[in-house]
C-alpha positions as CSV (number, residue, x, y, z in Angstrom):
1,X,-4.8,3.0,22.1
2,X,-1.6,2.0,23.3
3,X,1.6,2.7,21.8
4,X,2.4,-1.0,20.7
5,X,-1.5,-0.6,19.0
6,X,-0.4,2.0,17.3
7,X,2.7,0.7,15.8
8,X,0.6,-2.4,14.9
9,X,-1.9,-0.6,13.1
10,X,1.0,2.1,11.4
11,X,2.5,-1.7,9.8
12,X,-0.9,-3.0,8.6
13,X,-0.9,0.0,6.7
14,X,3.0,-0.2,5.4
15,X,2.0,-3.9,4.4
16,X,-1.1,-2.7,2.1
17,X,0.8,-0.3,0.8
18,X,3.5,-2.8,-0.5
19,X,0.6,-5.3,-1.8
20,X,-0.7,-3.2,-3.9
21,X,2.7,-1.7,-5.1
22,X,3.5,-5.2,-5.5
23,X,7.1,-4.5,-3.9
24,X,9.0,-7.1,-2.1
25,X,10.7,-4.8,1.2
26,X,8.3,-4.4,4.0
27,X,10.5,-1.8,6.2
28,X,9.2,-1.4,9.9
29,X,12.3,-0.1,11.4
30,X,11.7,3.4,12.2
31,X,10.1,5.6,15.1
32,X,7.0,4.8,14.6
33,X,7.4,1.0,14.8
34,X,9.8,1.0,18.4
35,X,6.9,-0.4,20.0
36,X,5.7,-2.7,17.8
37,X,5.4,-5.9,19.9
38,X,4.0,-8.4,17.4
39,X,4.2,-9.0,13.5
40,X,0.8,-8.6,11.5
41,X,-0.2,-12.2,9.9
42,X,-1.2,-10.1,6.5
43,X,2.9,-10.6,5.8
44,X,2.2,-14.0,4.3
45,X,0.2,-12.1,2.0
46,X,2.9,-10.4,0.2
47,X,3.9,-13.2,-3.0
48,X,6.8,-10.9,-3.8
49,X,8.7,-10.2,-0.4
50,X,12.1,-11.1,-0.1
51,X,13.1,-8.2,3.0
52,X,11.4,-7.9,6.3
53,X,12.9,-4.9,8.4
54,X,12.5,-5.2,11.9
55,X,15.4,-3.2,13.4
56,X,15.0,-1.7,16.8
57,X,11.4,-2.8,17.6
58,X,10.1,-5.3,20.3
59,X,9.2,-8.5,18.0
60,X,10.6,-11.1,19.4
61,X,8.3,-14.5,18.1
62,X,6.9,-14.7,14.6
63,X,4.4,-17.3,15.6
64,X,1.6,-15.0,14.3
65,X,3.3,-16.3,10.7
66,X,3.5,-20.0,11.8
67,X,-0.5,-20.9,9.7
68,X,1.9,-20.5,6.6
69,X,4.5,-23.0,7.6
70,X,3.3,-26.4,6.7
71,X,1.2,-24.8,4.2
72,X,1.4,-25.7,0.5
73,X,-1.7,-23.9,-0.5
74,X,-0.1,-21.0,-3.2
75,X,-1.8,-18.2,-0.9
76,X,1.0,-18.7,1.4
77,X,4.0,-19.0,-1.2
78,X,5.5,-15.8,-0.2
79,X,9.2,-15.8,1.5
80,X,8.2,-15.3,4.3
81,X,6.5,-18.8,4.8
82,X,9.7,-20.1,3.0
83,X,11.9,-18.8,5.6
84,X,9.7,-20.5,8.4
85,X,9.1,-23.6,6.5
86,X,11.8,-26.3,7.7
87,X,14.7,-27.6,5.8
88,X,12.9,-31.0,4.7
89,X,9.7,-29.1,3.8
């Protein structure tokens, strides 16, 4: 498994872990996310997020959150489709 793998799979974890604490700060800043290359769709999951921490790793497109942006179904209210929805949205 390659190190960008493992980061991936280390944030699907951190982002279950908020669901069901119902908290709204996803943090993937640290060591173990420096190689995370790509940001897990399962984001637009979280209703209640309102911080997304990606300090110091290799993300550099949030396509994989673009299904939620012309969405209006309520499974993808969550901020983070806010922030990708457009201004006129």
């Amino acid at each position: 498994m390659s190190e960008a793998d493992k980061a991936y799979k280390a944030a699907l974890e951190i982002i279950a872990q908020v669901k069901a604490a119902g908290e709204a700060e996803v943090r993937l800043d640290g060591d173990e996310f420096n190689a995370l290359d790509r940001v897990p769709p399962e984001l637009t999951a979280l209703t209640s997020l309102n911080t997304l921490q990606l300090s110091g790793t290799r993300v550099s497109d949030l396509a994989s959150l673009q299904a939620c942006r012309d969405s209006t179904s309520p499974a993808h209210k969550s901020e983070v489709c806010g922030l990708l929805r457009s201004p006129n949205s």
